[in-house]
C-alpha positions, 0 to 999 in steps of 0.5 A: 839217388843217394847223396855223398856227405864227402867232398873229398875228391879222392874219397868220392873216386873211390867210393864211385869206384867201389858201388858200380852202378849206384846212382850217387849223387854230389855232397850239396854244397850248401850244407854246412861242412859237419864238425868231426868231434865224435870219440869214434870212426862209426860216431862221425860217420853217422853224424856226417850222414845224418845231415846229409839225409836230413838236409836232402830228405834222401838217403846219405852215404858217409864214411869216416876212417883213418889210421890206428898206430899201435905204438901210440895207444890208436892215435892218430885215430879219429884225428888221422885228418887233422894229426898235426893241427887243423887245416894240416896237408897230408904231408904234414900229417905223415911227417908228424907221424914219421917224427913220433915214430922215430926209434921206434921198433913196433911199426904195426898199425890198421886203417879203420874205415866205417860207412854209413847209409842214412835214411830219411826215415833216420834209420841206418846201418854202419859196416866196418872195414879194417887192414892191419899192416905196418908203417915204413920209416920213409915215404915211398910211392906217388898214388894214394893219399893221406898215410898210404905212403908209409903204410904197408898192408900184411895181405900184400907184396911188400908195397906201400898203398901208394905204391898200388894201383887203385885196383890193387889197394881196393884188394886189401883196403879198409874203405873197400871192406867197408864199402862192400858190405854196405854195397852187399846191404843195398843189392839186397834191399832193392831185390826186396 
């Protein structure tokens, strides 16, 4: 069994989603929530997981992932959560972004999302997953979460990531490039 460090509803749908046949069990919910403060996506991913090992004595999945914006030197980055203050909805945070992004021409940005698998042991592997793409002016579609309103991958027709079904975002997404490897990282330790 291996425990997820997220209690982000739409983050364990889609990791569920993306190890078919991973037995993953919920965050605990007596483990203290871990303070995000690391200057890097892979830094508070392992952290996240590290305490979900450590607490459990089991192995621990973790991600950590958010949006880089060219125009803004990478920000919002590892604060993609928290963008316009700390307990800031999605909304908030995509309006804040649309705002500083207002007359800007250079739309380009990527979704970083890096996941970690901890063991007790506290050995890990991390495996990074990126899309690059470009942000609309305006919020379009009604799936998604966070800033997949605005964010249009290149790969892909011309639709927002809210736009898509999870089937087709996991196409293209940062967290299903992530995930795959570190899915492809357990298929192949358990056929050892």
């Amino acid at each position: 069994m291996i425990f997820l460090a997220t209690s982000n509803a739409h983050k364990v749908e889609e990791i569920k989603r993306l190890l078919p046949g991973i037995e993953l069990a919920p965050r605990p919910s007596w483990v203290p929530e871990v303070v995000e403060d690391g200057d890097s996506f892979e830094e508070n991913s392992i952290k996240k997981a590290r305490a979900i090992s450590l607490a459990t004595s089991q192995p621990a999945i973790s991600d950590d992932s958010g949006l880089e914006v060219d125009a803004l030197d990478g920000s919002p980055g590892v604060k993609s959560a928290r963008y316009a203050g700390e307990n800031a909805s999605d909304e908030g945070n995509v309006w804040k972004l649309l705002g500083e992004l207002e007359g800007v021409s250079n739309r380009s940005a990527r979704f970083v999302c890096v996941a970690t698998y901890f063991m007790p042991d506290q050995s890990f592997r991390t495996f990074r997953g990126d899309v690059e793409g470009w942000l609309l002016d305006h919020v379009t579609g009604n799936g998604g979460f966070g800033y997949d309103p605005i964010f249009v991958p290149f790969e892909g027709d011309g639709r927002s990531f809210a736009e898509m079904s999870m089937d087709e975002k996991a196409q293209y997404s940062h967290r299903s490039r992530a995930f795959e490897g570190l899915r492809n990282y357990l298929d192949a330790t358990r056929e050892v």
